[in-house]
Each structure stands twice: as structure tokens, then as C-alpha cells.
C-alpha positions as a printed NumPy array, in Angstrom:
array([[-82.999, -35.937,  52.686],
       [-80.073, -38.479,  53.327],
       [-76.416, -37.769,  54.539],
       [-73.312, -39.767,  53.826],
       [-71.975, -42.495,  56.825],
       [-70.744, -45.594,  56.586],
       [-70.675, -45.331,  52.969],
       [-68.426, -47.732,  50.366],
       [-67.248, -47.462,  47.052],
       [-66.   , -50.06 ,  44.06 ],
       [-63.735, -48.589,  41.696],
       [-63.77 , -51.303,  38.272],
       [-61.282, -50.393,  35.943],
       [-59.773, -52.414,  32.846],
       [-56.914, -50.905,  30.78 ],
       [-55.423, -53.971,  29.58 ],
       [-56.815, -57.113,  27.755],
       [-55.822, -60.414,  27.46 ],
       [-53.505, -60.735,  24.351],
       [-55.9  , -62.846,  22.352],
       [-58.645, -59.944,  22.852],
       [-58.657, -57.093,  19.94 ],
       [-59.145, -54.164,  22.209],
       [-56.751, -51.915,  22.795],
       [-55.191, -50.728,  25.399],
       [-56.804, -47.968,  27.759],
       [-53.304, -46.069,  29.302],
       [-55.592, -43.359,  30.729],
       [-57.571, -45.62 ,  32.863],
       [-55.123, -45.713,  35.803],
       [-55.244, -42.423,  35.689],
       [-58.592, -41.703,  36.279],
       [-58.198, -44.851,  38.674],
       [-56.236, -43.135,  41.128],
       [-57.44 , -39.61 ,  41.361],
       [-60.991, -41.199,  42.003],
       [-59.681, -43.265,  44.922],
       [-58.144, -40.079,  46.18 ],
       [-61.674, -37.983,  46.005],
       [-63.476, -40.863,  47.185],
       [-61.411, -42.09 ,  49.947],
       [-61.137, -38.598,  51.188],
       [-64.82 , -37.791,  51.575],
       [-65.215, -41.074,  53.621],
       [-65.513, -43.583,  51.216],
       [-64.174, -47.06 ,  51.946],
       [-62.904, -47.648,  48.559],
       [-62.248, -51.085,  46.761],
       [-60.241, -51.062,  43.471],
       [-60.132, -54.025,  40.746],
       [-57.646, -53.861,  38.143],
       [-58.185, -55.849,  35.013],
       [-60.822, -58.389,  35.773],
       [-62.585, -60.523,  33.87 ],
       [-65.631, -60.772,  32.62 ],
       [-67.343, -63.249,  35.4  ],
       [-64.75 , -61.227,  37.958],
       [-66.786, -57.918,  37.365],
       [-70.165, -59.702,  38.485],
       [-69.146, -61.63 ,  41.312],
       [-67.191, -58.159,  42.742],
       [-70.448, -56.154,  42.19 ],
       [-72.867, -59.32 ,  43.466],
       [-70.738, -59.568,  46.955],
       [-70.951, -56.063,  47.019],
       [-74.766, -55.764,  46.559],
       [-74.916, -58.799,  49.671],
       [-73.05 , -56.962,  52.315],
       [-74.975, -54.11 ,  54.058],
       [-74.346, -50.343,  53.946],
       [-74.983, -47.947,  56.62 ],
       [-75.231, -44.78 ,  54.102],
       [-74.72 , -45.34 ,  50.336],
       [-72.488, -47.461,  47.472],
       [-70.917, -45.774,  44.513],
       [-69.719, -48.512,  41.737],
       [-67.3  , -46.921,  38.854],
       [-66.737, -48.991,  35.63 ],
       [-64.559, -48.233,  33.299],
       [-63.502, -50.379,  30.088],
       [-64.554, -50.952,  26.617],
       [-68.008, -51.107,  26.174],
       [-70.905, -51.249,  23.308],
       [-74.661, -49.997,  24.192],
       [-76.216, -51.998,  27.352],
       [-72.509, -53.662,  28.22 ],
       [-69.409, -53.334,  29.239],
       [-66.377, -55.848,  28.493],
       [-63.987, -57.386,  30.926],
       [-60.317, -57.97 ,  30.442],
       [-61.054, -61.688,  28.761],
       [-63.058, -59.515,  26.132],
       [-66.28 , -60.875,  27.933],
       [-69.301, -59.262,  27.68 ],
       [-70.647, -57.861,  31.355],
       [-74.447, -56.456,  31.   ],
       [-75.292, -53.296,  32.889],
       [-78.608, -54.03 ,  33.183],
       [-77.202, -57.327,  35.415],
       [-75.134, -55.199,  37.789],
       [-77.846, -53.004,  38.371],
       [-80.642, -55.665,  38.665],
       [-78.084, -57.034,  41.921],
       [-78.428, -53.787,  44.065],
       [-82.53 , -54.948,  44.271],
       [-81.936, -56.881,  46.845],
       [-82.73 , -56.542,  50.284],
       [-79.326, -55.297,  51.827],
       [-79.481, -52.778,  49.279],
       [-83.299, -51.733,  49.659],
       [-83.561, -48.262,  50.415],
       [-79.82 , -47.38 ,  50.228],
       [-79.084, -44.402,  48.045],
       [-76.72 , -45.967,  45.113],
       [-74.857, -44.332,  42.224],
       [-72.997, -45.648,  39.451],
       [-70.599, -44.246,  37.141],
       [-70.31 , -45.83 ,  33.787],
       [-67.024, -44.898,  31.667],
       [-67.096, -46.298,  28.057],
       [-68.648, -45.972,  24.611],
       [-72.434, -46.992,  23.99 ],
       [-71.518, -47.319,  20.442],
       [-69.411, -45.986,  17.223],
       [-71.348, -42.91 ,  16.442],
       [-68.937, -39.235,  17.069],
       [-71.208, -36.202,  18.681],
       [-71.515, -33.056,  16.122],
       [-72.805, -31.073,  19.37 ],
       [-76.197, -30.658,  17.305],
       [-78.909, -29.68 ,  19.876],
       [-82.25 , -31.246,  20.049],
       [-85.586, -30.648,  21.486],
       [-86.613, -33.94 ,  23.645],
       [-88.965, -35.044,  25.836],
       [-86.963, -38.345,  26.228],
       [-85.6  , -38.595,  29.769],
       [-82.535, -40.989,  28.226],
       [-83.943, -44.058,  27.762],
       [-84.226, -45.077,  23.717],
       [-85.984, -47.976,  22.62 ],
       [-83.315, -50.675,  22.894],
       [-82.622, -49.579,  26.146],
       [-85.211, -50.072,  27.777],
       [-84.709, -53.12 ,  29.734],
       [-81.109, -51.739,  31.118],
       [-83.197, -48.558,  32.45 ],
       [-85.937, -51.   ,  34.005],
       [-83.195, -52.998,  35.5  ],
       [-82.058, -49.931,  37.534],
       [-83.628, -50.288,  40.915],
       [-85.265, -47.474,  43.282],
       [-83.478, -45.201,  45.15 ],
       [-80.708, -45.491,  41.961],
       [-79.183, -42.822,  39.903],
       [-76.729, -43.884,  37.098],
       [-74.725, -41.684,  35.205],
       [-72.61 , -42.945,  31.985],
       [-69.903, -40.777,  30.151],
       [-72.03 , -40.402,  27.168],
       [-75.378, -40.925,  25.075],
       [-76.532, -43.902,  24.292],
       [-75.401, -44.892,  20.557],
       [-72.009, -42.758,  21.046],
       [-68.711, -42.797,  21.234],
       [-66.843, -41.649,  24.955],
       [-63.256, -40.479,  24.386],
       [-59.518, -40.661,  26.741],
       [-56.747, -40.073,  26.336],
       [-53.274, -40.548,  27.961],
       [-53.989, -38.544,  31.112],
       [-57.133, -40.111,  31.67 ],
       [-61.145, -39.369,  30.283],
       [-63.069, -36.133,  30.19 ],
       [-65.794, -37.941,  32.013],
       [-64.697, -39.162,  35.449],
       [-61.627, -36.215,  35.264],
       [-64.213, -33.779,  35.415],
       [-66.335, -35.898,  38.164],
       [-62.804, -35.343,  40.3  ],
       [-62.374, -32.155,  39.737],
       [-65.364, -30.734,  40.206],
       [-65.799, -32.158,  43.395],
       [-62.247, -30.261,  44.429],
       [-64.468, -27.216,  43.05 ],
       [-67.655, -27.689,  45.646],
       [-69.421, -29.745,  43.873],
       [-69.409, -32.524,  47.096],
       [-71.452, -29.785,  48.939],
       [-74.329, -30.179,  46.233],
       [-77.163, -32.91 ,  46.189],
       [-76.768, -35.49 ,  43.708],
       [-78.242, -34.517,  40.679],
       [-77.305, -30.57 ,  40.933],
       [-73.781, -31.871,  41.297],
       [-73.994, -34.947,  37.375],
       [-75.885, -32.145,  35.477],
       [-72.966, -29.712,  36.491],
       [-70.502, -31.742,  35.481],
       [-72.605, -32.573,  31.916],
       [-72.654, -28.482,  31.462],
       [-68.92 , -28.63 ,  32.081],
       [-68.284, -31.248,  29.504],
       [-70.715, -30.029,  27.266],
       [-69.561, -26.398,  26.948],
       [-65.97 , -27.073,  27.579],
       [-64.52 , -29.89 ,  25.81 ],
       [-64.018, -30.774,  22.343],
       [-61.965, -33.468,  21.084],
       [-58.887, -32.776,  19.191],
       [-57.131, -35.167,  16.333],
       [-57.692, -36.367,  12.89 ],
       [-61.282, -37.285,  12.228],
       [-62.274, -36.473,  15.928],
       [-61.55 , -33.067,  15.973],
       [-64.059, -30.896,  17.59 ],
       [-66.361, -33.64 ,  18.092],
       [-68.012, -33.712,  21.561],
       [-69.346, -35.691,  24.428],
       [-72.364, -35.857,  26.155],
       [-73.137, -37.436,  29.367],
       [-76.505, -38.649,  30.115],
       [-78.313, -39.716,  33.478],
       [-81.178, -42.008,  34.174],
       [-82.457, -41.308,  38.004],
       [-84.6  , -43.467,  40.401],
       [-84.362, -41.249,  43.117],
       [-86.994, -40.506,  45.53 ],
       [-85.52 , -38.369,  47.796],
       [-82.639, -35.805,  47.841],
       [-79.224, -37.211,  48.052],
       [-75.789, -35.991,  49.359],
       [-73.143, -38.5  ,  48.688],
       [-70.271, -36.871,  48.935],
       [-70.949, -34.708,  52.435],
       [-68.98 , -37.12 ,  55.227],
       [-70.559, -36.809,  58.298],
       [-68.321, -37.736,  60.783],
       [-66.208, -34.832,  59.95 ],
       [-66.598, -30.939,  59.737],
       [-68.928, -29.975,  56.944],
       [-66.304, -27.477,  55.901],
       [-63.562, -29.881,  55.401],
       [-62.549, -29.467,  52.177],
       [-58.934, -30.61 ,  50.225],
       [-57.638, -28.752,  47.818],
       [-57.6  , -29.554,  44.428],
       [-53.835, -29.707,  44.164],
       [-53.676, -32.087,  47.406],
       [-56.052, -34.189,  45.403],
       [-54.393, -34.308,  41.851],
       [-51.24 , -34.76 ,  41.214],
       [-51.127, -32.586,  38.78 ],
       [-53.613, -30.512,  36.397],
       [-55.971, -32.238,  33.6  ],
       [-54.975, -31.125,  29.935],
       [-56.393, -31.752,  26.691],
       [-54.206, -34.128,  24.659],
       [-54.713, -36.354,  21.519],
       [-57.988, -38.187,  22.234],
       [-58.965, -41.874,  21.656],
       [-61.917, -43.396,  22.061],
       [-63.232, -46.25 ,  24.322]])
């Protein structure tokens, strides 16, 4: 069972494209940008943010972090555009996951505890909420090779199924609001993967988006895990266990449900 200390966060977040890209523009992002920084930074994160990057940006920030050694573990937060398997930077580049995740192999990174937070769509297809009976842990066929590219000692969580659609909106995304919040709500007490499939029940049972040919369609989160042991991120050791801010000295002001769009 591992503790936080020394641990160190990169925060990757693109709501604006070059004007020759045909994305639009992601106004929520900064959003979510800041109330993570505020979450992270107070549970003893040393935080690094990068607005806007590039394609070739977004690897070498995530390769120079995978080189320098941490002392407990590394959370990495993406959030842009994105198709299934990749992500795309502000030049409209393509950035694979399955790269990122294949740098944190390495040996400064061997044996850390790592966790990674992927905001954007995997595709174009909008969630019914139909439930299904699977034995799948979250991996389908085409993506395989991301999943084998996450290394031990890994768990990755992204906003939404593979082959779907992940939705924002002006005040920021369901996904990595909730992640904030819930941490406010004692979810930073809980061990890793207690504290991602409470925040997929929360999105699950709570949200539905609202607008033209979105309303009530959902989201889903899913998780792929390489963990081998139990892992408490967001429990700073170098101060009380108790310590605790509240969750309006963390957000500036409360999360509602507006006009969604998707990413």
C-alpha cells in the first residue's frame, strides 16, 4: 500500500486551435484547467500546466516528464479533441495515447504509481444509457495496442467509452468537474480505484446531456488498470490526514448543467 510524497502533476489542456485547423473551440477547458490545479496543488501536487500546445509539444512535455524522477507518484491530465487511440494538439496534430503511455516504462518511472486522465471523445457515436452484460474489462479489439502500451503500476481513466462521444460545455466537462468535486466530497481519502468507479456511478446516474439531438444522451467513463498494489494519490503526507478544503474554497463557484457540446 503506497502513500502520496513528493508527488507531481501535468495538467495538458488545448481549447484553442490554430486558425487553419477545423476544430472548434473548447471555452470550457480553462475551466476545468483551473479548478484541477486548485485540487491538485492543494493535496501536494507540484503542478505543471500547458496551454495550447502542439502536437510534438504534448510529447516532449510528457517525455521530460517520464525522465525526471518522482519520489511518490505522477498524474498527467489531457484534455483536447480527440478520436479513438489519440488525442490532437493545437496544430490539429495527431498525439497517440498509446505513445505517452509507452514513455512512463522507463526506468525513472519503474515502480512509481501513475495515473492519467484522458478528457476527449473516442469517437462520434452518442450513449443511449443501454446497459450491457460484459466480461470485457475495456479494452475492444482496435484498442488493444493503446491498453498494452500502458505500463505496470498504471491506471488510466478516460471521460468515456471507447467509440463515444465525451461532452462540455461552457463551464467546463462532466468528466474532470466531477473528478474535482468529488475529491472536495472525500473522495481523496479513498484508494484509487474506489475513488474513478465513484466518480463513473456519479456520472452515470447523474448526468444527462441536454440540447437538440443530444438530449438525454449520456456518458460513460471507462478505466483500464495496471495496478498491483493499492494506491492513495491524493492523501499528502506531509500534512494532517484530516486536512481537508472545502469545496467552496476550492471552486469558485458551483458546477451546473448548461447546453452541452461535444469534444
Amino acid at each position: 500500500m503506497s502513500f502520496s510524497g513528493g508527488n507531481r502533476a501535468l495538467i495538458v489542456s488545448v481549447s484553442s486551435f490554430y486558425p487553419d485547423v477545423h476544430l472548434s473551440p473548447r471555452p470550457g477547458a480553462a475551466r476545468d484547467t483551473k479548478k484541477l490545479h486548485r485540487a491538485l496543488c492543494s493535496r501536494g501536487f507540484s503542478t505543471r500546466i500547458i496551454n495550447d500546445p502542439d502536437a510534438e509539444e504534448i510529447h516532449e512535455a510528457f517525455k521530460s516528464e517520464s525522465e525526471r524522477a518522482v519520489d511518490g507518484c505522477f498524474v498527467g491530465v489531457i484534455s483536447s479533441h480527440g478520436e479513438e487511440g489519440l488525442v490532437f494538439g493545437a496544430d490539429g496534430g495527431p498525439v497517440q495515447l498509446s505513445k505517452i503511455y509507452s514513455y512512463f516504462g522507463g526506468p525513472k518511472m519503474s515502480g512509481k504509481n501513475k495515473l492519467f486522465l484522458i478528457q476527449a471523445c473516442r469517437g462520434h457515436l452518442l450513449d443511449d444509457g443501454v446497459e450491457l452484460e460484459t466480461d470485457s474489462a475495456g479494452c475492444e479489439d482496435g484498442g488493444l495496442s493503446e491498453c498494452a502500451s500502458v505500463p505496470p503500476n498504471t491506471v488510466v481513466m478516460y471521460a468515456t467509452a471507447p467509440g463515444y462521444s465525451a461532452y462540455m460545455n461552457r463551464v467546463g466537462s462532466i468528466f474532470l468537474q466531477t473528478f474535482c468535486k468529488l475529491l472536495d466530497d472525500g473522495g481523496a481519502e479513498l484508494e484509487v480505484i474506489r475513488l474513478l468507479t465513484r466518480i463513473s456511478h456519479h456520472i452515470a446516474h447523474h448526468f444527462s446531456a441536454r440540447g437538440g439531438e443530444l438530449q438525454g444522451k449520456k456518458e460513460m467513463p471507462c478505466i483500464v488498470s495496471r495496478l498491483t498494489t493499492e494506491f492513495y494519490p491524493f492523501i499528502d503526507c506531509g500534512k494532517n490526514r484530516s486536512f481537508r478544503l472545502s469545496a467552496t474554497e476550492l471552486l469558485d463557484q458551483p458546477y451546473t448543467t448548461r447546453k452541452n457540446s461535444i469534444i
